[in-house]
C-alpha positions in Angstrom: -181.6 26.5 77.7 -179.3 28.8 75.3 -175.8 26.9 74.7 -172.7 28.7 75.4 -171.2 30.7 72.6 -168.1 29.0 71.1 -164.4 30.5 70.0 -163.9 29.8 66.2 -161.0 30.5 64.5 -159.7 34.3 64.2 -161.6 35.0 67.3 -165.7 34.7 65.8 -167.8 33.9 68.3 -170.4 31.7 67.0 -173.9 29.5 68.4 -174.5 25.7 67.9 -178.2 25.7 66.2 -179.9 22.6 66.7 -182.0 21.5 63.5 -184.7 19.1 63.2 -183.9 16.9 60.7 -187.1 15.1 59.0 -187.1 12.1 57.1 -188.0 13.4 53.8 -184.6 15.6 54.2 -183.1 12.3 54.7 -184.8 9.8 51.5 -184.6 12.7 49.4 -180.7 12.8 48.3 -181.5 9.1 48.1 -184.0 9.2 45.6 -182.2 11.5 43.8 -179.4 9.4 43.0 -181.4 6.1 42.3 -183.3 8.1 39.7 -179.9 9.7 38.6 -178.2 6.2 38.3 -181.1 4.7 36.8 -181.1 7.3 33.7 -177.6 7.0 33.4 -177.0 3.2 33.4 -180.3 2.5 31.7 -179.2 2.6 28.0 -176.1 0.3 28.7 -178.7 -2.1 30.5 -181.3 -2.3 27.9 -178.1 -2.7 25.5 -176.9 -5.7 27.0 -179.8 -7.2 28.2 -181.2 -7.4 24.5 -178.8 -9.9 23.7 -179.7 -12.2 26.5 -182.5 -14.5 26.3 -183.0 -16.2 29.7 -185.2 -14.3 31.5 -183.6 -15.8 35.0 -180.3 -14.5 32.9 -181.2 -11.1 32.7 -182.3 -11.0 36.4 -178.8 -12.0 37.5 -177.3 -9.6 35.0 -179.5 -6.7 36.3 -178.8 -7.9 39.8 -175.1 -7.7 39.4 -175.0 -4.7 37.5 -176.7 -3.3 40.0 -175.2 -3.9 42.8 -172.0 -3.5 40.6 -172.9 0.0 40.6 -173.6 1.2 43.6 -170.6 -0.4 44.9 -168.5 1.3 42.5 -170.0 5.2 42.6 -169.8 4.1 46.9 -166.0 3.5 46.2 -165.4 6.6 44.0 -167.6 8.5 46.3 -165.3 7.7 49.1 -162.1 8.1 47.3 -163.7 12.0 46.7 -164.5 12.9 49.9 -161.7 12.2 51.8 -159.3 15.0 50.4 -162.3 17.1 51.7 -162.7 15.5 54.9 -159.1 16.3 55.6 -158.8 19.7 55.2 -162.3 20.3 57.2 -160.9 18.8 60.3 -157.2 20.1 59.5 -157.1 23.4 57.5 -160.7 25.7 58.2 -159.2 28.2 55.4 -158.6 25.7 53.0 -162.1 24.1 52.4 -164.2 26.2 50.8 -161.1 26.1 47.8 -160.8 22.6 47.6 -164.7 22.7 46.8 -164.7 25.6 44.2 -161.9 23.5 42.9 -163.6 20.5 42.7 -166.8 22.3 41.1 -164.8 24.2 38.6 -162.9 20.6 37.5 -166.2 19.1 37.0 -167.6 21.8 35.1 -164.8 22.3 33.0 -164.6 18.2 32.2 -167.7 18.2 31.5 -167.5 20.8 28.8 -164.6 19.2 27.6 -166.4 15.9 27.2 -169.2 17.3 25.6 -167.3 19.0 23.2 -165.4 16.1 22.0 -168.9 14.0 22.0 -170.3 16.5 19.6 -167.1 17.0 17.4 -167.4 13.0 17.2 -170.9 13.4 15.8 -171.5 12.1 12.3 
């Protein structure tokens, strides 16, 4: 049964698609990050965790790092989204900027970063 169109903004008509959504589409981005946090916290880990020489120590540490850090990149994750979550619901026109923007920002910081990392360099 075909869904009625719908009246978008500046008079587009547009239909609702239904998508099947599989689980792999749904592990997937979850997978990515663990790997992604894994390679970037893993130095600091290994770092620490050579000074500690309880093994039952170094479980707890790794257990509250952990957990540390997901909690953290949930919290900064949040704090992210909801400048974009705003202007979805409020202002169609003014998504799609506030993502370039937000691309653009972390592309040019992390140029920036980089550059001064390597300047550092002996």
């Amino acid at each position: 049964m075909a869904q009625p169109p719908l009246l978008r903004e500046g008079g587009v008509y547009e239909r609702r698609q239904h998508c099947a959504i599989n689980k792999w589409s749904l592990i997937r981005p979850l997978l990515v990050g663990v790997v992604h946090g894994a390679a970037g916290s893993a130095a600091l880990m290994l770092l620490v965790l050579s000074t500690i020489r309880s093994p039952f120590e170094a479980f707890l540490y790794i257990l509250v790092f952990g957990l540390g850090s997901i909690l953290g990149m949930l919290a900064i994750s949040f704090l992210l989204a909801l400048p974009l979550q705003w202007a979805k619901g409020r202002v169609v026109t003014s998504y799609k900027p506030i993502q370039l923007m937000a691309g653009v920002f972390s592309c040019v910081f992390g140029l920036y970063l980089g550059t001064h990392i390597w300047i550092a360099l002996p």
